[in-house]
C-alpha positions as CSV (number, residue, x, y, z in Angstrom):
1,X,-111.3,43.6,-64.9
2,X,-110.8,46.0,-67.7
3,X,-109.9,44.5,-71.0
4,X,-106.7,43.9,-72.8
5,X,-104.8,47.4,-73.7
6,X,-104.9,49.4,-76.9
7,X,-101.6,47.8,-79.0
8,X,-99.7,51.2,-78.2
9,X,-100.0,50.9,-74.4
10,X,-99.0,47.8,-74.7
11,X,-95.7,48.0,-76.4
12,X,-95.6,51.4,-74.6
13,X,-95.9,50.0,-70.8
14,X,-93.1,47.7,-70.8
15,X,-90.5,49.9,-72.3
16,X,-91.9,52.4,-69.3
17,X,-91.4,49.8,-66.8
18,X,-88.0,48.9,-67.9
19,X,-86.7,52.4,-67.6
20,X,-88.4,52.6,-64.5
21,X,-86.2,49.7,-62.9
22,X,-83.2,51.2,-64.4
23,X,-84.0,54.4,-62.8
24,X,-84.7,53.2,-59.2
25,X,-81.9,51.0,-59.6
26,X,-79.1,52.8,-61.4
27,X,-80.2,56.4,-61.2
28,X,-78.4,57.0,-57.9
29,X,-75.5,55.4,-59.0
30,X,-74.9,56.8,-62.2
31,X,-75.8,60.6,-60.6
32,X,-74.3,60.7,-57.2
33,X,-71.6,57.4,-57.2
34,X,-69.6,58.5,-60.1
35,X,-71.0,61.4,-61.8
36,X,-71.5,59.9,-65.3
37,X,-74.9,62.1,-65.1
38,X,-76.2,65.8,-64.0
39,X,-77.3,65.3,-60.4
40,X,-80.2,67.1,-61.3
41,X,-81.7,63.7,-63.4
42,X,-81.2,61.5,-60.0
43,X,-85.1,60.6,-59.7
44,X,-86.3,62.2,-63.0
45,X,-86.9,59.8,-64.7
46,X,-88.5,57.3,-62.1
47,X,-90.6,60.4,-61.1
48,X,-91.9,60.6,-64.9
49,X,-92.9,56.7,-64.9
50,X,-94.7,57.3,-61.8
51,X,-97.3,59.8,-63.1
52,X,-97.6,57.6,-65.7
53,X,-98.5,54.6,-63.9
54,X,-100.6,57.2,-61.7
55,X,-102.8,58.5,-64.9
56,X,-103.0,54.3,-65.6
57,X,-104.5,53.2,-62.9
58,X,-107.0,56.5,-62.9
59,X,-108.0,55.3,-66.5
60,X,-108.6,52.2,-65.5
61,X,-110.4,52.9,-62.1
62,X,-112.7,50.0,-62.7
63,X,-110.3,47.6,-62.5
64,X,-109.8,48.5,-58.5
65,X,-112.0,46.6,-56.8
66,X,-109.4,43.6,-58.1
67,X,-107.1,44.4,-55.6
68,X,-107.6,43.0,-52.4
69,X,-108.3,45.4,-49.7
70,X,-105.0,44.3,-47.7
71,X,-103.0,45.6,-50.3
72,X,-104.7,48.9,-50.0
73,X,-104.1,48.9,-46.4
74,X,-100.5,48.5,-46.5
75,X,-100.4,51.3,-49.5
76,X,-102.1,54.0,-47.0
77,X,-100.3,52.4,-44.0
78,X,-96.6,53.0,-45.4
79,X,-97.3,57.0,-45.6
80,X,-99.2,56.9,-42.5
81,X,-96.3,55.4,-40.4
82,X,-93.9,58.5,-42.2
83,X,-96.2,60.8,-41.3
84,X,-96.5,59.4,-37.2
85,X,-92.5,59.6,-37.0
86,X,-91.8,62.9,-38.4
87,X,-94.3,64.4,-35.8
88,X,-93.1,62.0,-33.2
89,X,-89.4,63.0,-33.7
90,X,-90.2,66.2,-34.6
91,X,-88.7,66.0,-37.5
92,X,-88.4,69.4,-40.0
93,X,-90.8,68.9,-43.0
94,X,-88.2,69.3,-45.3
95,X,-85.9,67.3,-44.1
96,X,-88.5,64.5,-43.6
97,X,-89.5,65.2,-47.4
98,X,-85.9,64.6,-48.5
99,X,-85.3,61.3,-46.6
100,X,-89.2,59.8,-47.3
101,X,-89.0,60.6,-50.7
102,X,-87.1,57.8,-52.1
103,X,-89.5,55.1,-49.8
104,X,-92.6,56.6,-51.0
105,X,-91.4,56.9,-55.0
106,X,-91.8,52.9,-54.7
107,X,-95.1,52.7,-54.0
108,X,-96.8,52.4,-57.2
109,X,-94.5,49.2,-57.6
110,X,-97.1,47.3,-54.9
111,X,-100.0,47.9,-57.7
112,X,-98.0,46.7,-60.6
113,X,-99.1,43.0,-60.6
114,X,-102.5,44.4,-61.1
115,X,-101.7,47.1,-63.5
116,X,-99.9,44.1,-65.9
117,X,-103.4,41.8,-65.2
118,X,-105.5,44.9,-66.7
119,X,-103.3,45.5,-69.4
120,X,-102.7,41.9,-70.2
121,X,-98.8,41.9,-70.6
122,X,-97.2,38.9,-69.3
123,X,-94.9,39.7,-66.0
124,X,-92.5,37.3,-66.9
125,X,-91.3,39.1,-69.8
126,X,-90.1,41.6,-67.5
127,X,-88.8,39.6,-64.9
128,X,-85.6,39.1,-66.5
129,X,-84.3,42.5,-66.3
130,X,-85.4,42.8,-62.8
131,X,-83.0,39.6,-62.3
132,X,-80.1,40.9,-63.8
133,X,-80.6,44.6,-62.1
134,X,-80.4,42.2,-58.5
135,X,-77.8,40.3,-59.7
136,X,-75.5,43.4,-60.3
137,X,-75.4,44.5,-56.9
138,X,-73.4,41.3,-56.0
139,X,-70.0,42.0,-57.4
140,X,-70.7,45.9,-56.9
141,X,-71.1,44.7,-53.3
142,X,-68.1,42.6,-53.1
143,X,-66.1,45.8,-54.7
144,X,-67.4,48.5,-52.2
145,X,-66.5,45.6,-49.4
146,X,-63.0,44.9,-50.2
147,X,-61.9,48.6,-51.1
148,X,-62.4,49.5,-47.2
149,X,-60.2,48.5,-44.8
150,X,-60.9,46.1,-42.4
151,X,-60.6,49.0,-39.4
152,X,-62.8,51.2,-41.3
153,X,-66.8,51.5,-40.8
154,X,-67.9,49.7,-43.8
155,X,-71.9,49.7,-43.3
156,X,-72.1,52.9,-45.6
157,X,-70.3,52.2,-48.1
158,X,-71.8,48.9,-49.6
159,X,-74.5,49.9,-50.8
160,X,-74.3,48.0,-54.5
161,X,-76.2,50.8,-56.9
162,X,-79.0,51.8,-54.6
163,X,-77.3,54.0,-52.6
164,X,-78.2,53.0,-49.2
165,X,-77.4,50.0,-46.9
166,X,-80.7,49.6,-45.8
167,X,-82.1,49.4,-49.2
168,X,-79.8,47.1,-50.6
169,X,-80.4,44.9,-47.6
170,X,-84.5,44.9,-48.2
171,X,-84.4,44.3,-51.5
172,X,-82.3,41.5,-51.7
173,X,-84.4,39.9,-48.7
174,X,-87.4,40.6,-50.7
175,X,-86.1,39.0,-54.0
176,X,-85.0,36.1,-51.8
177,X,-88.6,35.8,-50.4
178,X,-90.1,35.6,-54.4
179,X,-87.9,33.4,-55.2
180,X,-88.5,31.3,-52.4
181,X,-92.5,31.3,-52.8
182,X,-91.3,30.6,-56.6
183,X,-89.7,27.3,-55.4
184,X,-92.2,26.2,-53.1
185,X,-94.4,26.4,-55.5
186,X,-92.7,24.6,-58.2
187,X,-92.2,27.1,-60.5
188,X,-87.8,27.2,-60.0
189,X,-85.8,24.1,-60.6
190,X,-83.9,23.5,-57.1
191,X,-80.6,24.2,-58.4
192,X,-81.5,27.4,-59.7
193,X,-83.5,28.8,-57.0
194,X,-81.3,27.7,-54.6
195,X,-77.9,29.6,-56.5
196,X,-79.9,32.8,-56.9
197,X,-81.4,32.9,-53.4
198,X,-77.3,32.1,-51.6
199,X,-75.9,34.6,-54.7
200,X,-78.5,37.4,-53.7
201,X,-78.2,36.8,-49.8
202,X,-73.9,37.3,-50.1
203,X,-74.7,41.9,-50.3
204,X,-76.5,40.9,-46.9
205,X,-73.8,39.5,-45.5
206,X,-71.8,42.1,-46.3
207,X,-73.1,46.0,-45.3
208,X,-73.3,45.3,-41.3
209,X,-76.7,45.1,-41.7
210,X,-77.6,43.1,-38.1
211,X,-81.1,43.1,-39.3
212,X,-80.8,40.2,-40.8
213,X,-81.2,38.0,-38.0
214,X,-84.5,39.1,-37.4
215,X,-85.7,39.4,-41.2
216,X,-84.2,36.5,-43.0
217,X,-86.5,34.3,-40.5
218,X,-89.4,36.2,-41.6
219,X,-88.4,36.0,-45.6
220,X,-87.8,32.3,-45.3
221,X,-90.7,31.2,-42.8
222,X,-93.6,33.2,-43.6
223,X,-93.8,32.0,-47.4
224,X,-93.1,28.5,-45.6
225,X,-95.9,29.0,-43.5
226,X,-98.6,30.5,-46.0
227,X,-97.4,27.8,-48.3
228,X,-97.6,24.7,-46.3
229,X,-101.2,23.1,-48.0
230,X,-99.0,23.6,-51.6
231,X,-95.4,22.8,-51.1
232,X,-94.1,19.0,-50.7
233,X,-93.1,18.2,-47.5
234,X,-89.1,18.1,-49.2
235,X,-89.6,21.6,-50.1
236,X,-90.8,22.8,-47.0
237,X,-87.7,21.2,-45.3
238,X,-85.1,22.3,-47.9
239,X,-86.4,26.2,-47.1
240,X,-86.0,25.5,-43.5
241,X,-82.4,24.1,-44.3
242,X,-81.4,27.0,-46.6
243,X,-82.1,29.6,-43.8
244,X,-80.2,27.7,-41.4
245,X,-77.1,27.5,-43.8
246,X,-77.8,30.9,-44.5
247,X,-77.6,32.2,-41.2
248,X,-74.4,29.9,-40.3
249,X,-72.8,31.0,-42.4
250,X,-73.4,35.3,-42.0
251,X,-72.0,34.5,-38.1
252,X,-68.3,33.7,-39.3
253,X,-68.4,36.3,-42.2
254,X,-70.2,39.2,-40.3
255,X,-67.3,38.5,-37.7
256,X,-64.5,38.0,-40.3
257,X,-65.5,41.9,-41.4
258,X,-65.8,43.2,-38.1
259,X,-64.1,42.3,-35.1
260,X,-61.1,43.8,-35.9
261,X,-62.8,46.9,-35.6
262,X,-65.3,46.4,-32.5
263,X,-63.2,43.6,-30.6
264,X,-66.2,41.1,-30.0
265,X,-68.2,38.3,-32.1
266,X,-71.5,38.9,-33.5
267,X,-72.4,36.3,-30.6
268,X,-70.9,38.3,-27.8
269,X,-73.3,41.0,-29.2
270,X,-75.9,39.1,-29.3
C-alpha cells in the first residue's frame, strides 16, 4: 500500500472526483436534454478525469496487487463481452464505438475504492454528493413520466439525467444494493435506509424497465446471502420483506402505466 498523498493530490482528487460525478451524471443532461451547453462538452469533462485517474493508478502501480484479482477479472471481462457482441452481431466499428463508449467511460469507477485507500481520503466525504446526484433522478423521473401520455411509449423518455433507461435502471439497482449491504451491516439507521432504498427504487418502477423482476432479486438477495455470518437474523428478514413489498408494489404501478397501451397486465405477460 502506497503511503498517504502529497497535500496537493489530496485536496486535488476530491474536487476531480466531484466533477467527475457531475459529469457522468449531468453532462448528458445539460448537453443533449436541454441545450444549456455546447454538445461538443457532452463527455469532456468525464473523459479528462479519466486520464487522470489513469496516470494515478500508473503512479501508484505498487499499490495493485491490493486489489483482489476478481476485480480485475470483471475489469477485462466488461470489454471482452463488447468486443464478443460487436463481432457476433456484426456490428460496424463505429457504431459499436459510439454505443460502448459511454459503458466503458465507467470503468475506472470499479478501482476507485482502492485509488481513495492509496491516497488516504476518506470515501465518505464524498458520498454525499453521490446521494444527492441519485436522489435527483426521482422527481426528474416522475416529471419525464407524467408529461407522456398514458397511450404513448414512455420507456425512452424517463431516463432522469442519464440519458438512457437502461442506465437509470442499473444505477438505481446498484445504489439500492450499497445501501442494502450498508444496512445489513449496521452502518444505516433502519428508517433511513429503508426511505432511500423505496425513494431510489420509484425511477425503476417507472421507465418499463421489465428487468427488474429478474434484477431486484439479485440486488436484494445476493448481499443477503454473502452477508448472512454478519447481519442479525431481523435484518436478514427485513431485506427479504423490503423486496417483497418492493416487487408488490411495481405489478400495480407497472400496469397502471401500461395497459392502456398494450391491453394486458404485467402478469398476463409474464
Amino acid at each position: 500500500m502506497v503511503a498517504n498523498a502529497s497535500p496537493v493530490v489530496g485536496r486535488l482528487l476530491p474536487v476531480l472526483f466531484q466533477l467527475w460525478l457531475c459529469a457522468l451524471f449531468l453532462m448528458h443532461f445539460l448537453a443533449i436534454k436541454i441545450g444549456a451547453l455546447p454538445r461538443w462538452s457532452y463527455g469532456v469533462l468525464d473523459m479528462l478525469v479519466l486520464v487522470f485517474v489513469g496516470l494515478l493508478a500508473w503512479r501508484w502501480r505498487q499499490w495493485w496487487p491490493s486489489v483482489p484479482r476478481t476485480w480485475w477479472c470483471l475489469l477485462l471481462a466488461a470489454p471482452l463481452i463488447g468486443l464478443l457482441g460487436v463481432i457476433i452481431n456484426a456490428i460496424d466499428p463505429m457504431m459499436a464505438f459510439a454505443g460502448l463508449r459511454r459503458y466503458f467511460r465507467l470503468l475506472p469507477l470499479a478501482l476507485l475504492p482502492w485509488l481513495w485507500q492509496g491516497a488516504g481520503i476518506p470515501w465518505r466525504r464524498q458520498s454525499g454528493l453521490l446521494l444527492f446526484l441519485l436522489l435527483l433522478q426521482v422527481p426528474l423521473a416522475l416529471q419525464q413520466r407524467l408529461s407522456v401520455p398514458l397511450t404513448v411509449a414512455p420507456g425512452d423518455h424517463v431516463v432522469g439525467t442519464l440519458g438512457s433507461p437502461a442506465f437509470l435502471t442499473i444505477t438505481m439497482l446498484c445504489a439500492i444494493a450499497v445501501l442494502m449491504v450498508l444496512w445489513l451491516h449496521g452502518r444505516l439507521r433502519t428508517v433511513l435506509a429503508m426511505g432511500l432504498m423505496g425513494l431510489l427504487f420509484i425511477p425503476c418502477t417507472l421507465n418499463e424497465s421489465k428487468s427488474v423482476l429478474v434484477l431486484l432479486p439479485l440486488v436484494v438477495l445476493l448481499p443477503v446471502l454473502l452477508s448472512i455470518a454478519q447481519a442479525s437474523k431481523a435484518r436478514l428478514c427485513g431485506a427479504v420483506l423490503w423486496l417483497a413489498v418492493a416487487m408488490a408494489a411495481f405489478f400495480p404501478i407497472y400496469d397502471h402505466f401500461n395497459f392502456s397501451r398494450w391491453g394486458y397486465t404485467l402478469w398476463d405477460f409474464l
